[in-house]
Every structure is written in C-alpha cells, then in structure tokens.
N, C-alpha and C positions, 0 to 999 in steps of 0.2 A: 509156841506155834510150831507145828510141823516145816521138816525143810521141805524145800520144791526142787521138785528134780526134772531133768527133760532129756529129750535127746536132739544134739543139733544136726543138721545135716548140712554137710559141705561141701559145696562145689568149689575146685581149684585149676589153677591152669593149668595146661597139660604138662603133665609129667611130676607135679609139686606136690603130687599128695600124700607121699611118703615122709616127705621133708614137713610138709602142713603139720601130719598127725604127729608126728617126734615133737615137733616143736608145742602144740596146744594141750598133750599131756603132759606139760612142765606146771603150765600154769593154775596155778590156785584154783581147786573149786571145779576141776575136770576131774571126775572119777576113772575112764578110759578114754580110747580115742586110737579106733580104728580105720587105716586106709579099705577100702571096699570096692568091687566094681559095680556096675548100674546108673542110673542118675546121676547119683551122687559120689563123691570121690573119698569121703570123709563122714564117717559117723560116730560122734562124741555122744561121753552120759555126763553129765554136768548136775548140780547140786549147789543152791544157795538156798540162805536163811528164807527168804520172799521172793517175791516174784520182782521186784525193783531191784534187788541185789542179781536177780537171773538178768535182767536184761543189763545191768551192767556187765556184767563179765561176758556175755556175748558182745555186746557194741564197745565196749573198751579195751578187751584185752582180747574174745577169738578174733572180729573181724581185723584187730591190727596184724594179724600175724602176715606173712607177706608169700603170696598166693594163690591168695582166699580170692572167688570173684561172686562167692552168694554164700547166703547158709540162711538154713530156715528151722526154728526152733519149735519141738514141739513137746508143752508138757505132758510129764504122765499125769493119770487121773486115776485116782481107783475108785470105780463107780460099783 
C-alpha cells in the first residue's frame, strides 16, 4: 500500500511557533515543518503507512507538543 502523506497546519500561541516547529521536526514521521506567517503559524509535511497511522501521529505526538492551540490536517490527493 502507498504511504499517505498530508500537510498539517498549526496554530500556536503567540510567540511559540519557532519553538513548536523545532520541536515537531524531531518527531518520527514529520518530513519538514515550517514556522509561516498568515492563519496559521506552523506548516508540517508528515508521512505514514495509512491513514490510522496519520491520525496517530497527529493526536499523539503533534498536538502533544506544547503550544499547539489547533492544527488541521490535510491529505494530499493526486487526482
């Protein structure tokens, strides 16, 4: 089976999104993870086996990182 890849976007509290992005490209399974300005504060490319393995590593290990106050994941598709 293909991996699944997405991009998450993060919102953080103010002034944490340098620290946010240093810290969530540590963790397993984040391909980059850039701080950004606009909306969002935070834009990672992330990569699991499934889609069950994506939402773990989102709800287990980005949103623990400390803060985080949203992030909304979105897979790619190649239609």
């Amino acid at each position: 089976m293909a991996e699944v890849q997405a991009y998450i976007l993060i919102q953080t509290e103010v002034g944490k999104a340098a620290q946010v992005a240093t810290e969530v490209r540590e963790i397993e399974g984040v391909d980059a993870a850039e701080d950004v300005t606009g909306p969002y504060d935070v834009i990672v490319r992330a990569s699991a086996a499934n889609v069950d393995d994506l939402g773990k590593l989102v709800v287990a290990k980005i949103q623990a990182v400390d803060g985080i106050t949203r992030t909304l994941t979105c897979p790619v598709v190649h239609l």
